[in-house]
N, C-alpha and C positions, 0 to 999 in steps of 0.2 A: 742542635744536632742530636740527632738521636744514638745512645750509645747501644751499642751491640757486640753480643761474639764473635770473635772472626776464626778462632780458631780453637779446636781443642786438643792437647798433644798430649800422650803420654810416655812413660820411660819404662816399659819391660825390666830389662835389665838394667840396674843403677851405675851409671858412668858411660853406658852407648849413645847413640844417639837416639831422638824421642821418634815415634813416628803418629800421624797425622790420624784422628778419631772422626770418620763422618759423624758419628754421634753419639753420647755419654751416655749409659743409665745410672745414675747416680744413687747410692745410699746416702742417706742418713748418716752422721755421724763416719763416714769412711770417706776413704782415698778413689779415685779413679780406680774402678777396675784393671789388676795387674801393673797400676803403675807402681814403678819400684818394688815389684813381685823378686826378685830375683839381683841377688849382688855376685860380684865376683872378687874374690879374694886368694892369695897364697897362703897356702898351711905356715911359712914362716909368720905370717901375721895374724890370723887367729888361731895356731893351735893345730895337732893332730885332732883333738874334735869338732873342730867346726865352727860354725855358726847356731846358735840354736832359740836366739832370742834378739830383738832389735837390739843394736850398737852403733856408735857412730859412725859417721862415713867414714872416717878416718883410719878403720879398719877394712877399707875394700879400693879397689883399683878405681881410680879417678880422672876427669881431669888432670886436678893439681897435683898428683902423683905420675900421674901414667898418661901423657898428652897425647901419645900415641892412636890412644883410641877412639880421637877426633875422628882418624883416618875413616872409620868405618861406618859404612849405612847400616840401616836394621829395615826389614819386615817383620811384623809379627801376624801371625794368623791365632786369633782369641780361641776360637774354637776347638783347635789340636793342641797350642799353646808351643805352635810352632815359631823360632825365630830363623832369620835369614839373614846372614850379616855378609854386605857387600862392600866392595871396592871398587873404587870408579866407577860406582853404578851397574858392578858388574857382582851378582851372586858366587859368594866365594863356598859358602857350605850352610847345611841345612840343618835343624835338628829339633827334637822336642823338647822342649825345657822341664819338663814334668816326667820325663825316661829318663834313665841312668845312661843308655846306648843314646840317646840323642845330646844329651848334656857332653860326654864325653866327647861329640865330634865337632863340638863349640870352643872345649877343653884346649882338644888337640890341635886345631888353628892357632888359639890365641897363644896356645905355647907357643906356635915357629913364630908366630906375628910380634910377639913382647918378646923374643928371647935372649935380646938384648937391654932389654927396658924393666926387668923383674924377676926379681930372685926368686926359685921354686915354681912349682906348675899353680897357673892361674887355673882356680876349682869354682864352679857357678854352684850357689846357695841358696833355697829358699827354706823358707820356716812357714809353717801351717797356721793361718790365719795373722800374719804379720807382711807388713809391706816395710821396705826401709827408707823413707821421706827422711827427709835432714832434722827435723823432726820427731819426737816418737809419739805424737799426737796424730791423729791422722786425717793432716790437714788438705788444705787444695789451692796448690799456687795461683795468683792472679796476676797478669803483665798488662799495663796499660801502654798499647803500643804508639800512643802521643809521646809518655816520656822517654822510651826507647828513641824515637827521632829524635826530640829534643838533644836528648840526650850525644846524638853521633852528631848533627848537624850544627849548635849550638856549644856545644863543651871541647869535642874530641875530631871536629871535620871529620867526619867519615862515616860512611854507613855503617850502623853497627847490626849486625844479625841476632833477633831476638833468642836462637836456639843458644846464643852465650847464657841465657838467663834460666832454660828450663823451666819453663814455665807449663803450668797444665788450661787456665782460660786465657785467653789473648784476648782483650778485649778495645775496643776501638770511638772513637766519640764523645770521649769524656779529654776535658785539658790537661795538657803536661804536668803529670806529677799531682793531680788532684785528688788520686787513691791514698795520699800518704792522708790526707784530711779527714780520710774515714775514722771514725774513733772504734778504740776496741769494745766490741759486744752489739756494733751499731750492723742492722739488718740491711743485706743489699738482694735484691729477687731477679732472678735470672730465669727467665720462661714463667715467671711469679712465684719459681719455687723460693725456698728463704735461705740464703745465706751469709751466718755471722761473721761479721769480720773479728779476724784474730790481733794482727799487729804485720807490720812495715817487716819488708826480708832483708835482712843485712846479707850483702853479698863479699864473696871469699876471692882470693886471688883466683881460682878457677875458670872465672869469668871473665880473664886478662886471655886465654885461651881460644884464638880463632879457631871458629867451627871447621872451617875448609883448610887450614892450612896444617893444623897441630901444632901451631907459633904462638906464643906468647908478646901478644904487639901491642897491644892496648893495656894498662894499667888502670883496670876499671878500679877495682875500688877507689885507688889513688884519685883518678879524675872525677867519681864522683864527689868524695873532698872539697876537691878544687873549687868544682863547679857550682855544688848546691848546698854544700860544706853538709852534706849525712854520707850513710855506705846503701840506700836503700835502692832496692830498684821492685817492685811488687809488693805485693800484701798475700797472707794466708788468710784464708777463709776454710769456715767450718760449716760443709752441707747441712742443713738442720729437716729438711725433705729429702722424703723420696721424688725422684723427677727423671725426666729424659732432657739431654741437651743436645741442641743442635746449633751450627755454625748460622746464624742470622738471627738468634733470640734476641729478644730487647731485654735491657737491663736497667733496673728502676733502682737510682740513690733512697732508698727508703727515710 
């Protein structure tokens, strides 16, 4: 069976939800364009100054802090660097993430919308050529979505929704869990561009967190324990071409 892309997502804002790339241009050595461009944090957590250098997620509204913000869809438009954050599929407010006046009317939602969920006004942050991946390497997540089934069907009965895992390749074809086999440094080529696998993603309670619901109902780490006794669900990989990706590339085990 032939393995292929099936999707590419990336994450605007770090802790929203990702939205769907017809297709990558990829650097060298960097992240998805604008993925993890932009975190949101309260001045009680990093400071009257800010943000001004990568740090850990554990300084920004999350998941596994703030589940709240499951609730919410995003559009982003690349171009204006406009985001769009919806509710029930319905556009709640608009802005540009690169204005001061558009940030502030992203600000001022997520205030009423956390203002029971988070101490001080939620402030969006970005830092000039810095993206903040879990991370401070600037890696590119891989999901193979065999062991995500496996995984719901097989361990946990139940469909599990890949967007638990944020992932930026989705990739499909390849058997359950046979990304963890990759060794670190070993080349994998995607459209034939080259990219080096890093290492296996250990995943956090955050991922116990239904996309649709804002519930905590699955104890993923726990259950992957159980099931395959690791915490892993993906690998990072590091672009080592310049390339364009798109949804139906083949991808070659080098």
């Amino acid at each position: 069976m032939t393995v292929e892309l099936k999707a590419i997502k990336r994450y605007p804002v770090k802790g929203l939800r990702g939205v769907d790339m017809p297709s990558a241009k990829i650097t060298a050595h960097r992240m998805l364009t604008d993925d993890r461009r932009f975190v949101i944090a309260s001045q009680s957590a990093v400071g009257q100054d800010g943000v001004h250098e990568w740090v850990r997620k554990s300084n920004f509204l999350q998941l596994v802090n703030t589940p709240k913000l499951t609730e919410l869809g995003t559009e982003y438009d690349e171009a204006t660097c406009t985001l769009t954050v919806l509710r029930n599929n319905r556009a709640i407010c608009k802005g540009k993430l690169n204005d001061s006046m558009g940030r502030t009317v992203i600000e001022d939602f997520l205030k009423a919308f956390l203002k029971n969920d988070v101490a001080g006004t939620p402030k969006i942050y970005a830092v000039p050529d810095t993206q903040f991946g879990d991370m401070k390497e600037p890696y590119i997540s891989v999901l193979n979505l065999a062991s995500i089934r496996d995984f719901g069907e097989r361990i946990v009965q139940a469909e599990i929704d890949p967007m638990r895992f944020r992932g930026n390749l989705l990739i499909d074809g390849l058997a359950p869990w046979k990304e963890l086999e990759w060794e670190e440094g070993q080349v994998i080529l995607i459209n034939n561009a080259k990219f080096r696998v890093i290492h296996p993603i250990t995943r956090c309670k955050a991922t116990s967190i239904n996309p649709d619901t804002a519930v905590s109902d699955i104890n993923v780490p726990l259950m992957l324990r159980k099931g395959v006794n690791h915490l892993y669900m993906g690998v990072y990989v590091e672009a080592l071409d310049d390339t364009v990706l798109t949804p139906g590339d083949s991808i070659t085990i080098a």
